[in-house]
N, C-alpha and C positions, 0 to 999 in steps of 0.2 A: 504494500500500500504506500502511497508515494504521499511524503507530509503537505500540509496544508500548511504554508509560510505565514502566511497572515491571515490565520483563522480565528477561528474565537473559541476562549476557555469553553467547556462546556459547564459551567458552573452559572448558579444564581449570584447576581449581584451579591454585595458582601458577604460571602457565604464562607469563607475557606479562614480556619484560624491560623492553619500554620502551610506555609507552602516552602518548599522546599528544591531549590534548582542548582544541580550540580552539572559543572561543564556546557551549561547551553548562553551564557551573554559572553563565553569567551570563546563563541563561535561566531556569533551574526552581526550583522554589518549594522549600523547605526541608525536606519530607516528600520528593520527588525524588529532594535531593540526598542525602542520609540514605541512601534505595537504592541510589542509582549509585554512591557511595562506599563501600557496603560490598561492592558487585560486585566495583570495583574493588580492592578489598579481596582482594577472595578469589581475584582471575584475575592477584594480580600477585606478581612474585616480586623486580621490577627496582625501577625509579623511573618517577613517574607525574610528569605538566610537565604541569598544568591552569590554562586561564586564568579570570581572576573580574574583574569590574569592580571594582576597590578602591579604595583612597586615592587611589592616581595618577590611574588611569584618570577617577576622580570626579571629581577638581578640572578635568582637562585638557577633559574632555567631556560631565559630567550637570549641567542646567540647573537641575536640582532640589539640588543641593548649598550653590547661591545662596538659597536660601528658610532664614531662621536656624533654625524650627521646628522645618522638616523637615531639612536637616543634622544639628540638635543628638540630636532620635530617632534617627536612623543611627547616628550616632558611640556615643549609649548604647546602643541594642540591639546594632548589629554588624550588623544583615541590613535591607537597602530592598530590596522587592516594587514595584514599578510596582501590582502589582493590575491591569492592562490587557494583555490577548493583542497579544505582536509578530505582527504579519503576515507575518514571513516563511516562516514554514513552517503556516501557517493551515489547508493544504489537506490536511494528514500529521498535524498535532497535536491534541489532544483541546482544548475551550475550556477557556482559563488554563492549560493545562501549560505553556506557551513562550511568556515575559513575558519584562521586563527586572529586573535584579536585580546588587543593590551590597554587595561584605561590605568590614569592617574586618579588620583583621591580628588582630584578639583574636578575635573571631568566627571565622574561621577556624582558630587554634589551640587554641581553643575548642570548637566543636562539628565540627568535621572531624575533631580529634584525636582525638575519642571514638571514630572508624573507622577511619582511617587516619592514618599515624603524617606529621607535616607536618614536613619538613626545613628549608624556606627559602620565603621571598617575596620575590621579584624585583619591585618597582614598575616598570611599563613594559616587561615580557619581553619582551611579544607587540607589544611597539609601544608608540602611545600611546594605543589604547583596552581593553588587558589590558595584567593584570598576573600575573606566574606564579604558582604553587604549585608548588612539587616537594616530590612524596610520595612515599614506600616503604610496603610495608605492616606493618602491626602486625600482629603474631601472638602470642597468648595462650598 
């Protein structure tokens, strides 16, 4: 069965107290996450523990953090795109929906916050290749 990119949670508004996403916003590109955040958004009533490849995760594990260039654009923008399809799920995902992908702590209080409300970052939650986010939702 082939993923629906920008589908919708099948949940009731505020219904979910605890959700829980490992390895998927340190896959999709920015337009994505936008969605899935504001899904989640709207199916949560609890706290959300989403992991991202960030500072930690970057220094301990991405080869491309060592390049000054490319580092120094990460650190100012906040978001790395690989631009290249992981293979792991190649045979379900559409081409480039499911890359690799690194934020900063401002990036994500930054444009996460515009959807959902960002409590804390754990460097190292999920281990040492994530790192946490715990979110609740923001309501207007």
């Amino acid at each position: 069965r082939k993923l629906e990119p920008f589908g919708e949670m099948p949940c009731a508004a505020d219904n979910v107290d605890l959700l829980y996403s490992h390895s998927v916003m340190t896959h999709l590109s920015e337009e994505a996450q936008v969605h899935w955040l504001q899904q989640i958004n709207r199916v949560l009533r609890g706290i959300a523990v989403i992991s991202v490849h960030g500072i930690y995760s970057s220094i301990v594990d991405a080869g491309w953090i060592r390049i000054p260039e490319v580092a120094k654009t990460w650190l100012e923008r906040g978001f790395k795109d690989s631009g290249m399809n992981n293979p792991d799920i190649a045979d379900v995902a559409p081409d480039l929906y499911y890359k690799d992908v690194a934020h900063t702590p401002k990036y994500i209080y930054d444009v996460w916050g515009r959807h959902i409300t960002v409590l804390d970052i754990i460097p190292g939650g999920f281990g040492s290749l994530h790192d946490a986010v715990v979110c609740a939702p923001k309501r207007v």
